[in-house]
Steps between C-alpha positions, in 0.01 A plus 500: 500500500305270284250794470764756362682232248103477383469837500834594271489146309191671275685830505813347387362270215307861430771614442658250327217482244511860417868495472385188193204745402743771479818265332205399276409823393836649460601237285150533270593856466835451361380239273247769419702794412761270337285310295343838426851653424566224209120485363579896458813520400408198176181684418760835499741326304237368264340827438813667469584237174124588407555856441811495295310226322206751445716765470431680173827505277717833489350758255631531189803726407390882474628451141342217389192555205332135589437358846760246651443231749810588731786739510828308371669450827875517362685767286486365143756521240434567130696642201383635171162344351513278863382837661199559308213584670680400826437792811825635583362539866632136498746452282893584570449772225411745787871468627651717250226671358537855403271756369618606148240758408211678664171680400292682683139704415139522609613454878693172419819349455654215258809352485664238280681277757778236305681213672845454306565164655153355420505695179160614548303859554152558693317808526378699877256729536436736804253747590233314362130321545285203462434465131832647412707263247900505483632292216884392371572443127835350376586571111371148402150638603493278802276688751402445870237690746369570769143644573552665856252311741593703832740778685698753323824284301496223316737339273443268153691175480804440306593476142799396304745787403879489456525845608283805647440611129341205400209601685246763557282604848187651469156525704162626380275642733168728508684772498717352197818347387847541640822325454846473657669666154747710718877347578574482862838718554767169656 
């Protein structure tokens, strides 16, 4: 007997020891993939906040004659004089805006679009191409512009007029000059 307990006593702490080995390595694993899990999921996080961070700012409003930084990120409110040079893209103006006269000639279209609760009128163009150059004027000579930079619409910003007929669309192309001199039928 002494010569089978001597026999199974090494198989047995064999055993025992790969059962550790094993334990051991199981739990080396796990610390493993879990410390990997965290190390990834920081260095995620972190490049995540990186990229906004790098992120280049919103393009500027198809309207807008200068470059801006960022797109205004909440409707803005203006009145009158307040609305000058303001895009109605982001302004409440856009709310109740109506087109009060049109124009249309050498394969474009203008309109004269007026705001009556921000009391003020931009002009639109459509059908048109880089270069082209849609402008607003009120009576008190106040003008605004736009010099189309891509696609086939674009629209000047805003300025002050108490009504539609205190301002005038036009755009000026290539081709030539058209403007939005024609009442819309309400």
């Amino acid at each position: 007997m002494a010569a089978s307990t001597a026999v199974l006593a090494p198989a047995a702490s064999t055993t025992s020891g790969s059962r550790v080995a094993r334990t051991l390595w199981i739990a080396l694993a796990s610390f493993v993939v879990v410390g990997m899990s965290v190390v990834g999921a920081v260095v995620l996080d972190g490049d995540t906040d990186r990229r906004k961070e790098a992120r280049p700012p919103a393009g500027p409003p198809a309207s807008s004659s200068f470059p801006v930084s960022a797109a205004p990120t909440s409707t803005a409110e203006c009145q009158g004089a307040s609305c000058f040079g303001m895009d109605p893209k982001y302004a409440v103006c856009q709310e109740d805006a109506v087109t009060y006269y049109t124009g249309s000639g050498h394969g474009i279209r203008v309109e004269l679009r007026f705001s009556a609760m921000c009391q003020a009128a931009w002009a639109k163009m459509s059908g048109t191409s880089q270069g082209d150059v849609v402008r607003v004027t009120n009576n008190a000579g106040r003008s605004r512009h736009y010099t189309q930079q891509w696609g086939h619409d674009a629209h000047s910003t805003m300025v002050e007029a108490l009504n539609p007929d205190d301002a005038k669309a036009c755009a000026r192309t290539p081709r030539g000059e058209v403007c939005a001199t024609v009442p819309v039928s309400r």
